[in-house]
C-alpha positions as CSV (number, residue, x, y, z in Angstrom):
1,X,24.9,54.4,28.7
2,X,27.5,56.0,26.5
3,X,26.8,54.0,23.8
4,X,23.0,54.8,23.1
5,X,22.1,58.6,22.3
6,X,19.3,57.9,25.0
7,X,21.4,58.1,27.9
8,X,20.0,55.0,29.4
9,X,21.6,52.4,31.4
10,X,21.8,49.2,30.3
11,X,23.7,46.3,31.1
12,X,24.6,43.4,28.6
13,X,27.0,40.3,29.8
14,X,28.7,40.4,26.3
15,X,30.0,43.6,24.4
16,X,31.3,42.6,21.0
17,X,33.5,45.1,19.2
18,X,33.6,44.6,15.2
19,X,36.3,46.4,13.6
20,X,37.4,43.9,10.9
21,X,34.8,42.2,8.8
22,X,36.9,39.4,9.2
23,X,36.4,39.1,13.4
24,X,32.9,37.9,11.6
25,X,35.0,34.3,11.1
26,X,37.2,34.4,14.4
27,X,36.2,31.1,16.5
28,X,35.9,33.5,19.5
29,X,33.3,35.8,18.1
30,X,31.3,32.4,16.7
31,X,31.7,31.1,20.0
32,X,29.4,33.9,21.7
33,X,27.0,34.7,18.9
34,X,26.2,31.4,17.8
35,X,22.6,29.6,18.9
36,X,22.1,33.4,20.1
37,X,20.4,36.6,19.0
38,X,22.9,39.0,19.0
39,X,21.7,42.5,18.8
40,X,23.8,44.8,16.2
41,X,25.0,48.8,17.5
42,X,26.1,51.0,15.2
43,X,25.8,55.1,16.7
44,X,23.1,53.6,19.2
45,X,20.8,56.7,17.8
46,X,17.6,54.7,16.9
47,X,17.1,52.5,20.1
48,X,15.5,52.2,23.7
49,X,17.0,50.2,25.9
50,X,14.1,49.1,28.3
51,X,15.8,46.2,30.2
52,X,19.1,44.4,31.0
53,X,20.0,42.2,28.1
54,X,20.5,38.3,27.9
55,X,21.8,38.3,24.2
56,X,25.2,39.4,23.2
57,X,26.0,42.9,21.7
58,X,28.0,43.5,18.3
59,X,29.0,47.3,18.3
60,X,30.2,47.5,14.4
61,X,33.1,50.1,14.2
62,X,34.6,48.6,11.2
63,X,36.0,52.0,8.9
64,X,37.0,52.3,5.6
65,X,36.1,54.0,1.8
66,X,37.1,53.2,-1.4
67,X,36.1,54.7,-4.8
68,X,34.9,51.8,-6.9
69,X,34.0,53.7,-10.4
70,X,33.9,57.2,-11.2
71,X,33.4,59.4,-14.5
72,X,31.5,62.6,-15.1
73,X,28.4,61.5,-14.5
74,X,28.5,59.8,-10.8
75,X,30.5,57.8,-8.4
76,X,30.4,54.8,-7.0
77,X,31.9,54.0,-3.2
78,X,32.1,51.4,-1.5
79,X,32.2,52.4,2.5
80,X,32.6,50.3,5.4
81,X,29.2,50.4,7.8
82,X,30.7,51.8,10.9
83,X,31.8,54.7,9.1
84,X,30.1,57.8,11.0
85,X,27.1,59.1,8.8
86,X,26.9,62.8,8.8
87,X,31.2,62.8,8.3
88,X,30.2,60.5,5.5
89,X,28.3,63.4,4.2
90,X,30.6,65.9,4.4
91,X,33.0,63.7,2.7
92,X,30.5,63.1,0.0
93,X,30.0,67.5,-0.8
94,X,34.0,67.6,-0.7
95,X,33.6,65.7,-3.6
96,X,31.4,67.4,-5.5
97,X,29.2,64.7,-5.1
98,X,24.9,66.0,-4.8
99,X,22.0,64.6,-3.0
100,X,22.9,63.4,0.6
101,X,23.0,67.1,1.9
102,X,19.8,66.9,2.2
103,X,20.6,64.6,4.8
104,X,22.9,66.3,6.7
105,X,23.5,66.4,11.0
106,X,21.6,63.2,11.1
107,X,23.3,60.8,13.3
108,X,24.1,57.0,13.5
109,X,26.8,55.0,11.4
110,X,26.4,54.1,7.6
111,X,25.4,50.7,8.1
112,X,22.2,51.7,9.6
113,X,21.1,53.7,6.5
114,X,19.7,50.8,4.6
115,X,18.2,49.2,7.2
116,X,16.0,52.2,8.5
117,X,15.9,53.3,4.8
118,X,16.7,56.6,6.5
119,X,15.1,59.6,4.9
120,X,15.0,63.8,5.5
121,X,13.7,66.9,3.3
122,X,12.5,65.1,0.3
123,X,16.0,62.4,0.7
124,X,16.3,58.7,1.0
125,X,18.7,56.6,1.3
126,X,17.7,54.6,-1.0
127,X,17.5,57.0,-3.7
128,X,22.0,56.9,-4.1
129,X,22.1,53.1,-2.9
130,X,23.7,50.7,-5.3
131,X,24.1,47.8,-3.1
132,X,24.7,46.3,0.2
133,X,26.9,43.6,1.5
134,X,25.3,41.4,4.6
135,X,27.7,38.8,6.1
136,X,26.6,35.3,7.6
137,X,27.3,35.5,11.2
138,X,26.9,31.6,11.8
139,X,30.0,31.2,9.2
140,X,31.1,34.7,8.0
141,X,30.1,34.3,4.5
142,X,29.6,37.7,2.6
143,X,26.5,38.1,0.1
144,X,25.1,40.9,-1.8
145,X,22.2,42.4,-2.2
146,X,21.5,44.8,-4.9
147,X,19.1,47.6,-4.5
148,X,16.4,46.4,-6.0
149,X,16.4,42.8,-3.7
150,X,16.5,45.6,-0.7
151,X,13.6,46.6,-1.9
152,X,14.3,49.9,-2.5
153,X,13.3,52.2,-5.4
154,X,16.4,53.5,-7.0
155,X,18.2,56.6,-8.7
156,X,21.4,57.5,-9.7
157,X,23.2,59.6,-7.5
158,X,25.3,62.7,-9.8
159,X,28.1,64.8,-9.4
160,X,26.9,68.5,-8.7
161,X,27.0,71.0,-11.9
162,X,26.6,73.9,-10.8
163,X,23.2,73.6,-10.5
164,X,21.2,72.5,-7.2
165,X,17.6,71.0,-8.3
166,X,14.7,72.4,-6.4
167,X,13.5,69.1,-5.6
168,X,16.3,69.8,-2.8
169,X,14.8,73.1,-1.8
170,X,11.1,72.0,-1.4
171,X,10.8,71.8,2.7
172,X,9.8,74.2,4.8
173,X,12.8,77.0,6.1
174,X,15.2,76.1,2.9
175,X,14.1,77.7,-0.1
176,X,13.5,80.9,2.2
177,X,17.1,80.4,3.6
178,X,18.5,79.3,0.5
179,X,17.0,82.4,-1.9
180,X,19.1,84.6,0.5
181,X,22.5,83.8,-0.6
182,X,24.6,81.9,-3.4
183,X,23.9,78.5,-3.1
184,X,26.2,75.8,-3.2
185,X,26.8,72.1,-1.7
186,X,28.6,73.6,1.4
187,X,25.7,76.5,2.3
188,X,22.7,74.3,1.3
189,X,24.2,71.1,4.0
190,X,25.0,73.7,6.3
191,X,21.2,75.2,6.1
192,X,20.1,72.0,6.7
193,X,22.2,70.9,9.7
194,X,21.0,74.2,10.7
195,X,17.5,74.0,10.8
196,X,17.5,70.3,12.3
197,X,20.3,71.6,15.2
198,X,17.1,74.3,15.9
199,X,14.5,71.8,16.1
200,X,16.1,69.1,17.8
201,X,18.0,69.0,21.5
202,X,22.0,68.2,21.5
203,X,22.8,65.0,21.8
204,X,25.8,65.8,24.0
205,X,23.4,67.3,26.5
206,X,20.0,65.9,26.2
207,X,18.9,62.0,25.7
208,X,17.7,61.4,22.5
209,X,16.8,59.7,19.6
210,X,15.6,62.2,17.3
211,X,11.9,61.6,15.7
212,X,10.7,58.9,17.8
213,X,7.2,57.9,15.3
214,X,6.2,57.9,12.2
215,X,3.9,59.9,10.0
216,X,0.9,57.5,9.1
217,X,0.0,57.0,5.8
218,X,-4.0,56.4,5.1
219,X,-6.8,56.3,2.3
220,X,-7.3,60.1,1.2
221,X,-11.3,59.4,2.2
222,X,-9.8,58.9,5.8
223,X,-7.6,62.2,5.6
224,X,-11.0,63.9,4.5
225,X,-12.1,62.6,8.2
226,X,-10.0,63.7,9.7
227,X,-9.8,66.8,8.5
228,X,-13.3,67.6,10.1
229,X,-11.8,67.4,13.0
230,X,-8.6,68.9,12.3
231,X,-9.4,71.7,9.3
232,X,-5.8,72.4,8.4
233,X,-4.2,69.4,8.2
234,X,-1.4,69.3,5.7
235,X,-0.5,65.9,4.0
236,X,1.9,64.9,1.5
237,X,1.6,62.3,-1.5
238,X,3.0,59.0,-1.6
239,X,4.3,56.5,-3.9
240,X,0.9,54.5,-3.2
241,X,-2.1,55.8,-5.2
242,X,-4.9,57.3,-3.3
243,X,-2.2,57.2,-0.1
244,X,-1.4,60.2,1.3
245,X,0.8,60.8,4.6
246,X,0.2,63.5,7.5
247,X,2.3,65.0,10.1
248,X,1.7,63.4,13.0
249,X,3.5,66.1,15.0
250,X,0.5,68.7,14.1
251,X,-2.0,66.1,15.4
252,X,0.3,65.7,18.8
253,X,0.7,69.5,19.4
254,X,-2.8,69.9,18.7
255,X,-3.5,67.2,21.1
256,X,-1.2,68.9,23.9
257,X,1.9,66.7,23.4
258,X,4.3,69.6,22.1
259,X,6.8,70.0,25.0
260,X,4.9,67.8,28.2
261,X,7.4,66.6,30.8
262,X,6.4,63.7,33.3
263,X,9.2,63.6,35.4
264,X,12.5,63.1,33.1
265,X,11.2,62.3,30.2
266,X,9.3,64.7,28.0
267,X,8.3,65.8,24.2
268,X,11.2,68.6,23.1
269,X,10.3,72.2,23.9
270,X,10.5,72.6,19.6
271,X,8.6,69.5,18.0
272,X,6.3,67.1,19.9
273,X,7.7,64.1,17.9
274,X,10.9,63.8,19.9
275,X,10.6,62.4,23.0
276,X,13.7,63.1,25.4
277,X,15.6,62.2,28.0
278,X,16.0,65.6,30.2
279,X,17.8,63.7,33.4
280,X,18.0,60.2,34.8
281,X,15.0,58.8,33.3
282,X,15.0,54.6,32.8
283,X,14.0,52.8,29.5
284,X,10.9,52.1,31.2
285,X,10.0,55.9,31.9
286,X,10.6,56.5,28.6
287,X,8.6,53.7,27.3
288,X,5.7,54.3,29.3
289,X,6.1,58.1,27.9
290,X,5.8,56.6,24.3
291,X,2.6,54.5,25.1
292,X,0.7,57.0,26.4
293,X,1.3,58.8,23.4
294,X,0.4,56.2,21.6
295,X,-3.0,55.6,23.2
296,X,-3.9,59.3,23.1
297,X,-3.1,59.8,19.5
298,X,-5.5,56.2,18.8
299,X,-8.2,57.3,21.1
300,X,-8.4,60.7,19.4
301,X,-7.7,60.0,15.4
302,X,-8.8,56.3,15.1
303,X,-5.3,55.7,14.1
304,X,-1.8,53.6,15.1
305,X,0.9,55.9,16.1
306,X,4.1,54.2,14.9
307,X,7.6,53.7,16.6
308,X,10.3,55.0,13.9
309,X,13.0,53.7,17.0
310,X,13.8,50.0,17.5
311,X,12.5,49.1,21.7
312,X,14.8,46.7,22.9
């Protein structure tokens, strides 16, 4: 339970703790992952436990950074995938380092970045990723993939000049909050830990896994659809021509979703795309939550609503 930001109880015969890459090699962790399917924990922010498990579980907490290149134009680091996210980006604007602000207060390890590719205010991860380094965990050999075999789009990431582009200011609450005082690194990532702490329940108190689906994307012909029935519908451009995306949070509140309790488990009182964990509720409460969700939002837009989370 303390090790998913769900609250759930779950109950695993094998707990795994990974704090060297090279316990990857020891015979004894080979001995209980092999002819398996381990599952892999970083912060545990990003999955719903809905049963007991049968498989072993590999909590990474290996730490470490080290600067690999530097000059006046970017940085290179190489850092260690149980290293905690968000202190990752603090670490990065004590460097003078611009871009992951954007991506502040969002919780979960380093390692599970890449993997979820994950994104906020106009900020991917994949936009400062160089490359990653997977191990083997039938023999604990290392590989690495390069951005482009993640198959990621890619841009440099560059030290901070002075000057913050507005392609960092273009979501809703920042440019308001930001026009209001001098801007810098510090105040912009502590806007935007600011506004997400306002929309989004504590994670010490409340069971949680932040944005729990994803915004669709769909043929602009199909937004003008849907638009008849839902007149102001924003939507956003994508990298995909004639692809747009749209907030699926609009369509739940407008469907009734925006802070609805059954039982424990409920939509947060601030944004009906997190679901939460107000008491005791199981995996299985909290699933069943999700699918009726799910078969509301199909029934009413014609479309598939999603999981962002992993459902174990």
């Amino acid at each position: 339970k303390e090790l998913n930001t769900f609250k759930v109880d779950c109950i695993t015969k094998t707990h795994i703790v990974v704090e060297n890459n090279n316990d990857f090699k020891d015979k004894e962790f080979l001995k209980y992952t092999n002819d398996t399917n381990p599952l892999f924990l970083g912060g545990g922010s990003n999955v719903l436990f809905t049963k007991n498990l049968t498989q072993p579980v590999v909590q990474i907490k290996t730490k470490g950074k080290e600067v690999k290149k530097e000059n006046d134009k970017f940085m290179i680091i190489k850092i260690e995938a149980g290293e905690n996210w968000d202190d990752f980006v603090k670490w990065s604007i004590e460097h003078n380092l611009i871009g992951l602000q954007n991506l502040a207060y969002i919780p979960g390890t380093v390692g599970a970045t890449p993997i979820q590719n994950v994104g906020a205010y106009g900020v991917e991860t994949k936009d400062f990723l160089v490359e990653v380094s997977v191990i083997n965990i039938k023999d604990g050999t290392e590989i690495t993939l390069t951005n482009k075999e993640c198959k990621f789009g890619y841009r440099d990431s560059i030290k901070y000049n002075g000057h913050i582009d507005d392609k960092y200011l273009q979501y809703a609450g920042i440019k308001e909050m930001a026009d209001n005082q001098n801007l810098s690194l510090n105040s912009l990532y502590k806007i935007i830990a600011d506004i997400r702490k306002s929309k989004l329940p504590s994670i010490e108190k409340y069971g949680t896994c932040g944005s729990t689906f994803k915004n669709p994307q769909l043929p602009i012909d199909e937004y003008e659809r849907l638009k008849e029935q839902f007149p102001d519908l924003p939507m956003y451009s994508t990298e995909i021509e004639n692809i747009v995306k749209i907030p699926a949070a609009y369509i739940l509140e407008k469907l009734g979703w925006k802070n609805k309790r059954v039982g424990d488990v409920g939509t947060w009182i601030y944004h009906p795309l997190i679901v939460t964990n107000y008491g005791n509720a199981t995996g299985a409460e909290i699933l069943s939550f999700i699918k009726d969700m799910q078969t509301d939002f199909k029934s009413k837009t014609n479309l598939d609503l999603e999981t962002e989370i992993n459902i174990v």
